[in-house]
N, C-alpha and C positions, 0 to 999 in steps of 0.2 A: 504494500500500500504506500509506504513510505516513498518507493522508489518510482510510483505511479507520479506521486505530489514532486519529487524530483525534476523527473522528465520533461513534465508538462511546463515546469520552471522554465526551464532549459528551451525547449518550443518556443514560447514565448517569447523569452529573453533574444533569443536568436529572431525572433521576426520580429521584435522593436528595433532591433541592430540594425536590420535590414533596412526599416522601413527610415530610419535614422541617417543610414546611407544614400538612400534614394535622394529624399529631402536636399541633400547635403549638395549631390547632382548638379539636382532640378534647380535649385540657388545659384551655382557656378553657372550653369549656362545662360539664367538668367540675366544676371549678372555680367558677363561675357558679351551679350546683345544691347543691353541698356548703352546710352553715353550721355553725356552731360546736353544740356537743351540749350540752344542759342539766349542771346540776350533778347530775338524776336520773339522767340518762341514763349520765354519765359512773363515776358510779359503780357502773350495774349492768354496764358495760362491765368497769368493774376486778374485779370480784365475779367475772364468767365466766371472765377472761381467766384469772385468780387459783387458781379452780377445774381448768380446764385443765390449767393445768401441776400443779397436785397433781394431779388425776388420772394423767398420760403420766409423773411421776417415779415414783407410789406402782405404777405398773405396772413399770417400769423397776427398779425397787426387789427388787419379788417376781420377776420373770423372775432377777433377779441371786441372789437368793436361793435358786433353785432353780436355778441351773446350779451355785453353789456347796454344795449343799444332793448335789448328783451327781456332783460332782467329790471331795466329801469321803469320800462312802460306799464309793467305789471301792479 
């Protein structure tokens, strides 16, 4: 029995190894394909990113002004 609970250790142990190694990979070549992003790029990156969050607060913004907007008329 004991050497059951051993084994199965062992199994596992060895396919988190594996699965550890994969990982490890899959990062390198990731890693290997990326490269730094121009000074254009980079800014039309801030420009969307920038855009975005105005957009999702200025929604945020009016939902709240309409539950407030029904909570008062009540």
């Amino acid at each position: 029995m004991f050497s059951k609970i051993i084994s199965g250790f062992r199994k596992g142990l060895k396919n988190n190894i594996y699965k550890l190694k994969q990982f490890i990979a899959e990062c390198r070549r990731v890693l290997r394909v990326t490269r730094k992003p121009s000074k254009e790029e980079f800014k039309t990156i801030v420009k969307v990113s920038g855009l975005g969050i105005l957009f999702i607060g200025l929604i945020g913004f009016i939902l709240q002004m309409i539950k407030n907007y029904i909570i008062l008329r009540k």
